[in-house]
C-alpha positions as a Markdown table, in Angstrom:
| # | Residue | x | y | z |
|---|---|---|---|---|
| 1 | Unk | -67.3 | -8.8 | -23.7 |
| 2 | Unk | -65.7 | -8.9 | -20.0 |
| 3 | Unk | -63.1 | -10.9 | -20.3 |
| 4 | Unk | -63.0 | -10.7 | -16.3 |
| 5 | Unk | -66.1 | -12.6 | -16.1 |
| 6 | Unk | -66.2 | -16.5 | -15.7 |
| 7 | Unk | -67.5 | -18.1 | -18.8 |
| 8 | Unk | -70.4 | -20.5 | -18.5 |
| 9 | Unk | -69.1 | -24.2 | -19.3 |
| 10 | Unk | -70.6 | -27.4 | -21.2 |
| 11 | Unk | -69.6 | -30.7 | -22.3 |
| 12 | Unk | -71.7 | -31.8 | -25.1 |
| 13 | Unk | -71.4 | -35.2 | -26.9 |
| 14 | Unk | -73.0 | -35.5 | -30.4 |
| 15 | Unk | -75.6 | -38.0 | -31.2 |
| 16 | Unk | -74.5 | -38.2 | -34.7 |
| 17 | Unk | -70.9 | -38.2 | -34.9 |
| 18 | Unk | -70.0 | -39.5 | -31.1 |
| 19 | Unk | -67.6 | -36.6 | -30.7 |
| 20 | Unk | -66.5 | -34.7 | -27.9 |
| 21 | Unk | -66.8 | -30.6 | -27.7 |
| 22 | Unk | -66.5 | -28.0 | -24.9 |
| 23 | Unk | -68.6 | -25.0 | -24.9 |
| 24 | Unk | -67.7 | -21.6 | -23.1 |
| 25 | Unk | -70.2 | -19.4 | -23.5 |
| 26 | Unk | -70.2 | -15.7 | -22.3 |
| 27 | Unk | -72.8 | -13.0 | -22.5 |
| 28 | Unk | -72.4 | -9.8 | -24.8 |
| 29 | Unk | -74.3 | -7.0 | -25.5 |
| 30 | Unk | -72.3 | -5.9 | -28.8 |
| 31 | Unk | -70.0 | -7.9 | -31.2 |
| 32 | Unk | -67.9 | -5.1 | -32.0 |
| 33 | Unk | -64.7 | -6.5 | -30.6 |
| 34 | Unk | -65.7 | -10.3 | -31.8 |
| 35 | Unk | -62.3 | -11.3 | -34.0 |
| 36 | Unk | -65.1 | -12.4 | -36.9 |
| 37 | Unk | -62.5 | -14.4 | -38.8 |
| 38 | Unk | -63.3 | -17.1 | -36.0 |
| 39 | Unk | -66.3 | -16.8 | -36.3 |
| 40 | Unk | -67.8 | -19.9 | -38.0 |
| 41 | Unk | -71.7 | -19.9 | -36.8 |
| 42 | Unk | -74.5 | -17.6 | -36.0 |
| 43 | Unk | -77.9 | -19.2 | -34.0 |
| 44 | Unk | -80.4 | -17.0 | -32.9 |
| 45 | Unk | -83.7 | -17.5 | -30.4 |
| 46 | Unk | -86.7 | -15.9 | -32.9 |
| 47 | Unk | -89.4 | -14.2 | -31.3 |
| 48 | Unk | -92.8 | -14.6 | -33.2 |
| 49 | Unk | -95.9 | -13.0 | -31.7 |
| 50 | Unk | -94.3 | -14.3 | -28.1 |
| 51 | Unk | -93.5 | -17.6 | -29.2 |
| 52 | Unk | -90.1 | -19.0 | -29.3 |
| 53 | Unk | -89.3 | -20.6 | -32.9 |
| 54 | Unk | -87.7 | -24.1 | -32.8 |
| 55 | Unk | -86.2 | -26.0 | -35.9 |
| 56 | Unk | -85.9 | -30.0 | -36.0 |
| 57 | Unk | -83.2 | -31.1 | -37.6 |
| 58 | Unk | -82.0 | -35.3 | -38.3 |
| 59 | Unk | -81.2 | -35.9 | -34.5 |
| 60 | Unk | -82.7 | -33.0 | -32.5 |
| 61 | Unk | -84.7 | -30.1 | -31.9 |
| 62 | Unk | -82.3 | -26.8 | -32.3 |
| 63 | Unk | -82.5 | -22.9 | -32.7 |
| 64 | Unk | -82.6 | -21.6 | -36.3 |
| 65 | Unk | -79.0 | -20.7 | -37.8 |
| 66 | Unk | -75.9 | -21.9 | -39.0 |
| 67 | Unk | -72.5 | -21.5 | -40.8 |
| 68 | Unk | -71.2 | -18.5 | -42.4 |
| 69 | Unk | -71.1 | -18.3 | -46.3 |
| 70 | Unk | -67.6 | -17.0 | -48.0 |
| 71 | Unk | -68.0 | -13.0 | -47.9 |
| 72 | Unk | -70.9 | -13.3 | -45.3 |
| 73 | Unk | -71.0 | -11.1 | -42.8 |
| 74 | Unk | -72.8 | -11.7 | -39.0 |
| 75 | Unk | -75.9 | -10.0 | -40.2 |
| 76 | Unk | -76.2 | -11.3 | -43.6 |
| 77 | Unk | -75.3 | -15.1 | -42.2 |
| 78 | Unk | -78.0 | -14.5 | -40.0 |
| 79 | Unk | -80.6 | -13.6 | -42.5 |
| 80 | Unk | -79.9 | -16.2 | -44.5 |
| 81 | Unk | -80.3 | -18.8 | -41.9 |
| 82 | Unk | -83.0 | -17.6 | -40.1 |
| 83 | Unk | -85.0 | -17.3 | -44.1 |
| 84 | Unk | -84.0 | -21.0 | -45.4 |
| 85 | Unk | -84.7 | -22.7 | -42.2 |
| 86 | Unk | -87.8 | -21.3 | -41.1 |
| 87 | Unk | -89.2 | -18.8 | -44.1 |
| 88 | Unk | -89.3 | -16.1 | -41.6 |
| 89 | Unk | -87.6 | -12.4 | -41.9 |
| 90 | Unk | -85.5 | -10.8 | -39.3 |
| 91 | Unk | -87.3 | -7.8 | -38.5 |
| 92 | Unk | -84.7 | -6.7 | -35.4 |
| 93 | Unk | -81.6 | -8.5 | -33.9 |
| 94 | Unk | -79.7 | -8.5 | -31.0 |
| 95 | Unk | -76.2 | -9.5 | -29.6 |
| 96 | Unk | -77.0 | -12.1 | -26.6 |
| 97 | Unk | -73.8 | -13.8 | -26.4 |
| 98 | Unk | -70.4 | -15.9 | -27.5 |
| 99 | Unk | -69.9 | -19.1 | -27.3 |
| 100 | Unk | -66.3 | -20.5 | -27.8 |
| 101 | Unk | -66.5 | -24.4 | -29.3 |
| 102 | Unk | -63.3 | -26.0 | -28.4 |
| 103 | Unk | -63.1 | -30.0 | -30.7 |
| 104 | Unk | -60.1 | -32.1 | -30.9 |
| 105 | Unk | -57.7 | -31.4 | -33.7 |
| 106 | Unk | -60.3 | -27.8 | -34.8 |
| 107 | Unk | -59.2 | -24.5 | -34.3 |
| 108 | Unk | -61.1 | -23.3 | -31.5 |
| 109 | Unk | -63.8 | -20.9 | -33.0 |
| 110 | Unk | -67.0 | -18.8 | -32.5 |
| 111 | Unk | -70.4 | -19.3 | -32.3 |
| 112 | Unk | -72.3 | -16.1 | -32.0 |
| 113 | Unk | -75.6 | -16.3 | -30.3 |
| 114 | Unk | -78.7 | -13.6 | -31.3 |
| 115 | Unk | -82.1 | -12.4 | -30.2 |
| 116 | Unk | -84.2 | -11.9 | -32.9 |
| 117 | Unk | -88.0 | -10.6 | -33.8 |
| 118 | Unk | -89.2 | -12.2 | -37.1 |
| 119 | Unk | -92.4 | -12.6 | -39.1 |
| 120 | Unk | -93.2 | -15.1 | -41.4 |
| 121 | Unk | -93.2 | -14.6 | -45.1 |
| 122 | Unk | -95.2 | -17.8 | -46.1 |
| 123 | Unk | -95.4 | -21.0 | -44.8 |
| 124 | Unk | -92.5 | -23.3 | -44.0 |
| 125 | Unk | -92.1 | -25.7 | -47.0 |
| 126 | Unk | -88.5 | -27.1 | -47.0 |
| 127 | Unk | -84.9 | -26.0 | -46.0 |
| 128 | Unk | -83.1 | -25.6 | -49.2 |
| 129 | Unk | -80.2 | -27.5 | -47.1 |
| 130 | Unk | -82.1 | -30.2 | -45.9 |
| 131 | Unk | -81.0 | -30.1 | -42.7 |
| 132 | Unk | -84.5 | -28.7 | -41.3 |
| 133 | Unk | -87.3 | -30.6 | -41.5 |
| 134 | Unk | -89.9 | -29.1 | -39.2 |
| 135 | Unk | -90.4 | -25.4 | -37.5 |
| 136 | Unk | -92.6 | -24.7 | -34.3 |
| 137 | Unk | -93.5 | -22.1 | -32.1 |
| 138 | Unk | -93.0 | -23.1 | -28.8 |
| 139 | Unk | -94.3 | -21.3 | -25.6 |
| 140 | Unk | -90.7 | -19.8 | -24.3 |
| 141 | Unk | -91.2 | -21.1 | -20.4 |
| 142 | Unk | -91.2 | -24.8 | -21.8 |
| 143 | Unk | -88.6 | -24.5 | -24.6 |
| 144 | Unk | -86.7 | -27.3 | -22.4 |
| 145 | Unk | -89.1 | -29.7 | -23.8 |
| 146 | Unk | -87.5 | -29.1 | -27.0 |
| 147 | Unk | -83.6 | -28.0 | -26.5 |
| 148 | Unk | -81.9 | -28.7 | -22.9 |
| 149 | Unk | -78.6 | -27.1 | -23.5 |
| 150 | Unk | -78.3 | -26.5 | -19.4 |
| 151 | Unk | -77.1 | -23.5 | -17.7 |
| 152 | Unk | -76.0 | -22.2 | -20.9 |
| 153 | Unk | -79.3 | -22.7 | -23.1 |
| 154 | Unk | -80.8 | -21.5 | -20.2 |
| 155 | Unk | -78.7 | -18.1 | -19.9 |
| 156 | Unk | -79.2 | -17.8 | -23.7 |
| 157 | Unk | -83.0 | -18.2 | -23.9 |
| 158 | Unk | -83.8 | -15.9 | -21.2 |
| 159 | Unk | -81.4 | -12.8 | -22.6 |
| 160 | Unk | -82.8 | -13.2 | -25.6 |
| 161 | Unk | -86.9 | -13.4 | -24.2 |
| 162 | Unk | -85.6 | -10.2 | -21.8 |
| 163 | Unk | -84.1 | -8.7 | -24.9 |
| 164 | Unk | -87.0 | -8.0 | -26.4 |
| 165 | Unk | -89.8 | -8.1 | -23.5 |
């Protein structure tokens, strides 16, 4: 990561809670020098037969991932994430990128973002989390019409469609 590099910024306000975040986001092509004890979440943008996997969850349509378990590491958080909420396997991962969540009254931490190719094994039936209620493959030029994170989501999708062109 180059710290000399400008980070990408975002506002976002949640439709659930109401709350207030800032996002600074900054590409990476390794997490080697990630501090991983701030890191809280790992998302990644799964490639499936050159479709883009997409996740609804109560409020919106997102990218498959989540929060780290106790004792998880980045690789095994991401397994885990990508399996319960779309019943896919990560066949091959890449760093894309590190997004920086800063919330009132949180410790600023890490979100890390991924490229990933995956394969099903079965159908989607239910995340055992219930957070997930529907998976699709989306065509990756029209993502937006799922997920409009900006400049950021933007940055974030095409590294991770590049990644693995």
């Amino acid at each position: 990561m180059d710290k000399t590099v400008k980070p990408l910024v975002t506002i976002y306000t949640s439709p659930k809670s109401g709350k207030t975040a800032r996002f600074e986001y900054l590409n990476a092509d390794s997490f080697d020098e990630v501090d991983t004890e701030k890191v809280k979440q790992v998302y990644a943008v799964c490639i499936l037969e050159n479709k883009m996997v997409v996740v609804k969850s109560e409020f919106t349509w997102t990218l498959p991932g989540g929060s780290r378990e106790k004792g998880e590491n980045i690789e095994q958080t991401l397994r885990r994430e990508v399996k319960e909420e779309t019943n896919m396997e990560v066949l091959q991962w890449k760093p894309v990128g590190i997004q920086t969540v800063f919330e009132d009254g949180i410790e600023p931490y890490l979100q890390l973002r991924t490229a990933c190719l995956v394969r099903p094994y079965g159908p989607f039936v239910s995340d055992p989390d219930g957070d997930v209620t529907e998976v699709k493959l989306v065509d990756p030029d029209n993502y937006r019409e799922y997920l409009d994170w900006g400049e950021i989501g933007e940055t974030i999708v095409r590294r991770a469609i590049d990644i693995f062109k």
